[in-house]
ROLUMBA-866150 format. One line per 3 residues: number of its first residue (from 0); their letters; for each residue x, y, z of C-alpha. Coordinates in Angstrom, 2 decimals. Each point is the difference from the previous one (the first is absolute). Example, Ala and Ser with C-alpha at 12.3 -4.5 7.8 and 13.67 -1.06 7.14 Angstrom:
REM ROLUMBA-866150
0	as	12.30:-4.50:7.80  1.37:3.44:-0.66
***
This chain:
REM ROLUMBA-866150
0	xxx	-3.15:27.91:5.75  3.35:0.51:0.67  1.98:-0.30:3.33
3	xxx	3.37:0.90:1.58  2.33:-1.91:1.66  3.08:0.62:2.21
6	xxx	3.46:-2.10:-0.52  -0.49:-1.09:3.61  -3.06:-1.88:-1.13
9	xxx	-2.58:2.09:1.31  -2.66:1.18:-2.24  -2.23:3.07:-0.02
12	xxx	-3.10:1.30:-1.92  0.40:3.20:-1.10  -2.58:3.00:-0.09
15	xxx	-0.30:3.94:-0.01  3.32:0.23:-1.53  -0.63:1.03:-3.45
18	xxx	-3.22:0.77:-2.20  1.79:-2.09:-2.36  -0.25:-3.48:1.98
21	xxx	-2.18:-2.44:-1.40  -3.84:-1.84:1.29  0.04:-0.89:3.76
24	xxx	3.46:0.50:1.41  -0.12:1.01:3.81  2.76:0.70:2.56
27	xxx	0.30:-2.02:3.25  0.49:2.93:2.90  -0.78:-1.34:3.53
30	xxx	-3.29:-1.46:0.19  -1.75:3.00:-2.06  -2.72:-1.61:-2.46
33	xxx	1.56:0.30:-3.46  -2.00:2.26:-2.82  0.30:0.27:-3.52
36	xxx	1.45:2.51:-1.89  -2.56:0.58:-2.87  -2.55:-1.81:-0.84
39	xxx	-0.07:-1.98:-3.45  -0.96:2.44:-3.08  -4.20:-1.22:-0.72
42	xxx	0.17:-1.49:-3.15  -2.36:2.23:-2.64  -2.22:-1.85:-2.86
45	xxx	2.52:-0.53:-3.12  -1.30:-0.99:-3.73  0.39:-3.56:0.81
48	xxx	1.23:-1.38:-3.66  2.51:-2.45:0.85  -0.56:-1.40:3.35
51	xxx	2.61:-2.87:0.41  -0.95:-3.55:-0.93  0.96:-2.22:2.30
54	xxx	0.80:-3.28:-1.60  0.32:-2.18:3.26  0.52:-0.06:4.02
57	xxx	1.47:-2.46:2.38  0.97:-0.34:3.41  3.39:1.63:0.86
60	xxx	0.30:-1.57:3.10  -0.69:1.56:3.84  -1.16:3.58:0.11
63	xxx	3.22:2.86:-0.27  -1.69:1.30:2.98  3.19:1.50:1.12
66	xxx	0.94:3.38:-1.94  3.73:-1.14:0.82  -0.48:-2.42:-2.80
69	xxx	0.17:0.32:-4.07  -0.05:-3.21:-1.49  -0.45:0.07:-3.76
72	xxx	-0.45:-2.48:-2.13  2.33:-0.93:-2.90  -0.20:-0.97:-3.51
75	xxx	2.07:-1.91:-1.82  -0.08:-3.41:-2.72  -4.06:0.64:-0.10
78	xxx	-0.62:-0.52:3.40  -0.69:2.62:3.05  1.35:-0.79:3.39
81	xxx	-1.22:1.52:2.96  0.88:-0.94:3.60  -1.40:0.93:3.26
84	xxx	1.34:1.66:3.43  0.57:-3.33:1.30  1.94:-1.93:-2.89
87	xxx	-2.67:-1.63:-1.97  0.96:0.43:-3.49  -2.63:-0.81:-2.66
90	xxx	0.75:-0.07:-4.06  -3.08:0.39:-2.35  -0.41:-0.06:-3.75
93	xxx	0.24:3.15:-1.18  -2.62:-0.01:-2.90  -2.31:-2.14:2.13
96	xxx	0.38:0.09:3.25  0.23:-3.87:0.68  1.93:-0.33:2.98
99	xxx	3.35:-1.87:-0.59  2.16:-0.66:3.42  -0.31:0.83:3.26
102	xxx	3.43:0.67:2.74  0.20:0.54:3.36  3.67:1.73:0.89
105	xxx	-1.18:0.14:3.68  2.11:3.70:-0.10  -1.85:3.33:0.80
108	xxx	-0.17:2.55:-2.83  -0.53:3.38:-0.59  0.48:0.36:-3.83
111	xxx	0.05:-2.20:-2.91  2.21:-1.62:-1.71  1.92:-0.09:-3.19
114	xxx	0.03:-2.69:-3.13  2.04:-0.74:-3.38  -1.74:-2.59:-2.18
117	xxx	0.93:-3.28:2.39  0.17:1.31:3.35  -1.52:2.67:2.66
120	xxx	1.75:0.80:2.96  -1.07:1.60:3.27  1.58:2.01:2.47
123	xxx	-1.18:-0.40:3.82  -0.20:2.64:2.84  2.28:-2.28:1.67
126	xxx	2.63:0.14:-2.79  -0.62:-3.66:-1.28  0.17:0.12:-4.10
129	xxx	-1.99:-2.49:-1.90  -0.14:-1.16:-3.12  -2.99:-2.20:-1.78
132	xxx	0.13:-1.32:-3.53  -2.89:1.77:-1.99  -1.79:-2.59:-1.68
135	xxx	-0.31:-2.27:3.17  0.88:1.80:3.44  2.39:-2.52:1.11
138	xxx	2.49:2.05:2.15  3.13:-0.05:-2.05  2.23:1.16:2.91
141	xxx	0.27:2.46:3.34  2.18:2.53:0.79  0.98:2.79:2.57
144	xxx	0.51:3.61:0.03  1.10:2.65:2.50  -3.63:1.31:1.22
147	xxx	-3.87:0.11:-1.37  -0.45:0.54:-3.85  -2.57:2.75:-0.41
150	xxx	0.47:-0.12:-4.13  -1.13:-2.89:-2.43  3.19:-1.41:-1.20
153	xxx	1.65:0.45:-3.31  0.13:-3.36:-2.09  2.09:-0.39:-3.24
156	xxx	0.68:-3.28:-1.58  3.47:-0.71:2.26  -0.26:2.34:3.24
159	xxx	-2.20:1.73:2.26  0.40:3.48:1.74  -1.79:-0.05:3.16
162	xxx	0.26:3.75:2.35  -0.03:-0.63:3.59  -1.39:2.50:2.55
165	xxx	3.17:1.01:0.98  0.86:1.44:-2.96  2.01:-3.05:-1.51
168	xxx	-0.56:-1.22:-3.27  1.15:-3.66:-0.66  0.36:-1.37:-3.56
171	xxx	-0.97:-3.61:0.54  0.87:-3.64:-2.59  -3.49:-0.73:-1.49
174	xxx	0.37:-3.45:-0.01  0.83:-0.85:3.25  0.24:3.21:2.14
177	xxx	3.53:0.53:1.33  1.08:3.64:0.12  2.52:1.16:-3.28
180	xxx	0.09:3.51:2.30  -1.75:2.43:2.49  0.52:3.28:0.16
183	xxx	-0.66:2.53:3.23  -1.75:3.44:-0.74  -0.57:2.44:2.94
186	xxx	-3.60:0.55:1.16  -1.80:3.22:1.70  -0.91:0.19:3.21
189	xxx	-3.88:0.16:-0.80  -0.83:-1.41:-3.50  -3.76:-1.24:-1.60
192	xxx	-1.00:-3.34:0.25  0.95:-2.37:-3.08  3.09:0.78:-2.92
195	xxx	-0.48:0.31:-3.85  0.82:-2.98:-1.64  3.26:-0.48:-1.55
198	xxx	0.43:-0.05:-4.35  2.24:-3.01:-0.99  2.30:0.25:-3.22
201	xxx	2.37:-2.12:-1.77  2.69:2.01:1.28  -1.38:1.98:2.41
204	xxx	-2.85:0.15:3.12  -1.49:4.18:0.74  -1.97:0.89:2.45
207	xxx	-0.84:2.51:2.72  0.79:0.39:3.86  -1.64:1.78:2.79
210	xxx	2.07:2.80:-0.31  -1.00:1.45:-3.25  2.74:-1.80:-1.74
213	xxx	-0.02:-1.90:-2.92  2.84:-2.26:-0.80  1.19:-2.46:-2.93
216	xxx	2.01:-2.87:1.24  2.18:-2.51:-1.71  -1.68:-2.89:-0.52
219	xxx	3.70:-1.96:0.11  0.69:1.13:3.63  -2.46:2.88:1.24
222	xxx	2.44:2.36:-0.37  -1.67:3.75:-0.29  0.22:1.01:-4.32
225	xxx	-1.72:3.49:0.99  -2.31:1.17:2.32  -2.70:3.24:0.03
228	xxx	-0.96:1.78:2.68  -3.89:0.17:-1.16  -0.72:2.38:3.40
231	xxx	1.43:1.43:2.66  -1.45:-0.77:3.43  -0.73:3.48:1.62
234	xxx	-2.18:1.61:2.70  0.42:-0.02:3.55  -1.34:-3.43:1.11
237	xxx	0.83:-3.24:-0.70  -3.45:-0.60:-1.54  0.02:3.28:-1.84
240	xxx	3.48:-1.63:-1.75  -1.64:-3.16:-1.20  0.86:0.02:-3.85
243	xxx	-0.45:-3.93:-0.66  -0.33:-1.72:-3.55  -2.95:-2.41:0.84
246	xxx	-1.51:0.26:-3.49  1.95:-2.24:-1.96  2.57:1.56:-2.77
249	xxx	-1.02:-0.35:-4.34  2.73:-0.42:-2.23  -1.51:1.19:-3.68
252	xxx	2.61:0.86:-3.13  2.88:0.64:1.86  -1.51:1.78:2.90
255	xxx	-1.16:-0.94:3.78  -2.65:2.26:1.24  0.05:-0.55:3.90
258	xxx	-2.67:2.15:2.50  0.93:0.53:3.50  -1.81:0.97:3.04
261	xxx	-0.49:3.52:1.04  2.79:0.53:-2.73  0.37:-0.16:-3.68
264	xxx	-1.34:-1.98:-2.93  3.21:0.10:-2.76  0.89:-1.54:-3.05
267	xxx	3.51:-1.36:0.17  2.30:-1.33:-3.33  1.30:-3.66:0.29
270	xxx	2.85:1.30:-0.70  2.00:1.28:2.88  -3.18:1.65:1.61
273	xxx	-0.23:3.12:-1.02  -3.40:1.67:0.62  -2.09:0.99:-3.01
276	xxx	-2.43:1.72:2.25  -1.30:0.15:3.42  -3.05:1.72:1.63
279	xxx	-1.29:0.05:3.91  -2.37:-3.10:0.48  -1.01:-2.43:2.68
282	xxx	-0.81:-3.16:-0.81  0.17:-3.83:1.39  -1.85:-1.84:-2.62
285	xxx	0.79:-1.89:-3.08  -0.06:2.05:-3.26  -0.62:-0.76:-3.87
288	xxx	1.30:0.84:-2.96  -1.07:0.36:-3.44  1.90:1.42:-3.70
291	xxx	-0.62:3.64:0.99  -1.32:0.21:3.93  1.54:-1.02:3.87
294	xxx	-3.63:-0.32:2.02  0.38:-0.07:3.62  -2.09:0.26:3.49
297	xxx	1.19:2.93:2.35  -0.27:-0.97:3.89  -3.29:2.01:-0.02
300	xxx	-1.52:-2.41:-2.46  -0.01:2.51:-3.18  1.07:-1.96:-3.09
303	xxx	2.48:2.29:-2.50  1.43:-0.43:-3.71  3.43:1.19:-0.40
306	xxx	1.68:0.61:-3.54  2.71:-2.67:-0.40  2.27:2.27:-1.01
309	xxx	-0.18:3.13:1.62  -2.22:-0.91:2.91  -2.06:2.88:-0.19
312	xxx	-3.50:-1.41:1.39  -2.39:-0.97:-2.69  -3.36:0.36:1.77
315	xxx	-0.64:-0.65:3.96  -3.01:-2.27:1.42  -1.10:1.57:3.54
318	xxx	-3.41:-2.31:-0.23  1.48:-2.43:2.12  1.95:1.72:2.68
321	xxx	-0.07:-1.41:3.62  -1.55:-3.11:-1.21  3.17:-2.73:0.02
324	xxx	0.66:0.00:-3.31  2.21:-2.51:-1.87  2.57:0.54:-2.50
327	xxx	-1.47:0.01:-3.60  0.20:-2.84:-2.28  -0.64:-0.07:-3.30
330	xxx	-1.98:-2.17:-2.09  -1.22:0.28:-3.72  0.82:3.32:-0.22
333	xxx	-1.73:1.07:3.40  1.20:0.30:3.60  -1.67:-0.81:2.72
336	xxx	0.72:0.43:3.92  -1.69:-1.28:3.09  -0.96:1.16:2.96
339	xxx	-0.88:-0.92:3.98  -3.87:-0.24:-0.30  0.67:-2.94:-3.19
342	xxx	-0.69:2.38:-2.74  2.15:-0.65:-3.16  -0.31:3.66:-2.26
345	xxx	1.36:-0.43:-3.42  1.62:3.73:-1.30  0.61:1.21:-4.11
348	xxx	3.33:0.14:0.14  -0.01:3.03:-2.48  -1.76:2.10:2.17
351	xxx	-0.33:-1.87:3.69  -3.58:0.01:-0.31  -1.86:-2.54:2.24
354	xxx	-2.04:-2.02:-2.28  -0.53:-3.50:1.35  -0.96:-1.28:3.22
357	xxx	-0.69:-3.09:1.78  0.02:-0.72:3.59  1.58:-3.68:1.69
360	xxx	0.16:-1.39:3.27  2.17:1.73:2.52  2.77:2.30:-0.44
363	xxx	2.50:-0.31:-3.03  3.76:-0.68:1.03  2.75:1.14:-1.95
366	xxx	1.53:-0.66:-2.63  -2.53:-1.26:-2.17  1.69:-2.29:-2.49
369	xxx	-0.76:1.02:-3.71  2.02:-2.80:-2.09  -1.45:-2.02:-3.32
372	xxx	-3.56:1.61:-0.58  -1.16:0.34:2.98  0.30:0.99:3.85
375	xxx	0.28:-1.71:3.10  -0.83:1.73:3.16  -0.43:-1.22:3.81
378	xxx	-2.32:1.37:2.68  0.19:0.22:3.73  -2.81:-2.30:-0.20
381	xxx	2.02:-2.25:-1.26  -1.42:-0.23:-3.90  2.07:-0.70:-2.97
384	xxx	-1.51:2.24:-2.27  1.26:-0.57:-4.04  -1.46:2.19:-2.35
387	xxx	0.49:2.20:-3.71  -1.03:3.51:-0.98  -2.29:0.11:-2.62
***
């Protein structure tokens, strides 16, 4: 489910405004009772050959009751770290599933955080940064920013890159937390709930703002390298104009490939920008990426493969439409996307065939976190689900 929300704070559900918006969204006119838009596609029998296997599940924490929040889990040094709405933050073993620490931050969330090999950091929806070492919790040191963080942070080895609400980014010391820069970005008037996480280079951090833009800044100073305007915001309304990057950027052999809403999905070059191709696409949803394919989730909830190189679409999924799908990860040679009544559906990535299928408990947030084997996912139930594609 995704929402809306005004700069002044004020937040809206949206509804009726496009057979393209995803599962359950609903507008707030008056004191009318809200309604649905479509109802979720009924899922048909499938040749059920390689239903996931789930490998273990733990608790996540409090229930994500609230579609306002995404927290993910992260991966990182063989561990997976998943944290809850109100700031408990619990590490497991990644193989087994042992539990390893337990934090409590005491900060509200509303997405997860972000971890290099000895330390995971968090960003509040008051603003308050903070970072935990990885093998032991220990809270390694706080820090403020201008207004909520509604993306996980970026963490290299010596800074962070945490985005603020306001459209600041701020590139942060990762060893103790004092601010090397911040730089101010422009928002819209109405944008969606959340940002797309920032990429973090040796020389360089990229990523995408709510106004279809996609920028590279200096990593030095913040300074603007080059910038792409991914879509244009157009129609007649404010919401009707809403072209954010939510679904967080790839960077693959010398290209980003970046998906806005009610806007474009494009490949861009690394160097200086320049678009190899763009096509109309709405999107808010991580993607993946594999040697020959860009898979992504439209707002509707129909999964696509696009040619890397041209970006002519490879085959089209409409199984799943209306039924708050994920973005695809993939997994030993598979994807595999989940969806708001806890079924996982695994899809040939040749073809887009459905061809596995398992269901969990409670709906499946995004991203799901595909990283050394296997994939972590959390549910509004608050499970930890880890699991492999056979």
């Amino acid at each position: 489910m995704n929402f809306v929300r005004l700069n002044a704070s004020r937040r809206f559900r949206l509804a009726f405004l496009s057979v393209a918006l995803p599962l359950g969204l609903s507008l707030l006119a008056g004191c009318s009772p809200t309604r649905e838009l479509v109802k979720p596609t009924p899922l048909t029998a499938i040749d059920n050959r390689f239903p996931p296997d789930i490998l273990w599940k733990a608790s996540a924490g409090s229930a994500q009751k609230d579609g306002l929040k995404h927290i993910a889990p992260v991966i990182t040094a063989e561990r997976v770290i998943v944290a809850d709405q109100k700031g408990n933050v619990t590490a497991y073993a990644l193989k087994s599933g042992q539990r390893l620490w337990t934090a409590s931050l005491d900060i509200p969330l509303s997405v997860g955080g972000g971890a290099s090999t000895d330390e995971v950091v968090f960003g509040s929806d008051t603003g308050k940064v903070v970072a935990l070492a990885a093998d032991s919790g220990k809270v390694l040191w706080n820090a403020q920013v201008s207004s909520a963080v509604e993306a996980a942070p970026s963490v290299g080895q010596h800074e962070v890159v945490v985005r603020a609400k306001d459209g600041t980014v701020n590139l942060l010391d990762a060893k103790d937390g004092h601010s090397a820069w911040s730089v101010a970005h422009n928002q819209p008037v109405m944008t969606l709930q959340g940002q797309s996480r920032a990429l973090l280079f040796p020389d360089a951090v990229a990523l995408g703002y709510d106004n279809g833009e996609f920028a590279v800044l200096s990593r030095a100073d913040g300074r603007t390298l080059w910038k792409n305007q991914v879509a244009l915001p157009s129609g007649r309304t404010e919401i009707d104009r809403m072209v954010d990057i939510d679904a967080t950027p790839i960077f693959a052999d010398g290209f980003f490939y970046v998906a806005t809403y009610q806007g474009r999905i494009a490949a861009l070059s690394a160097r200086g920008g320049e678009t190899l191709w763009s096509r109309k696409f709405s999107g808010f949803t991580d993607m993946s990426v594999d040697a020959h394919a860009l898979y992504a989730t439209d707002a509707s909830g129909i999964v696509w493969a696009f040619d890397r190189r041209t970006g002519e679409p490879l085959w089209r999924q409409p199984a799943l439409a209306y039924r708050g799908v994920t973005g695809p990860a993939l997994n030993n040679g598979k994807l595999v996307v989940g969806d708001q009544e806890g079924y996982l559906h695994v899809l040939d990535p040749q073809t887009g065939a459905i061809v596995g299928r398992l269901r969990v408990d409670g709906a499946l947030i995004d991203p799901m976190r595909s990283e050394e084997g296997v994939i972590a996912v959390v549910t509004r139930a608050g499970d930890l689900v880890v699991f492999k594609l056979p």
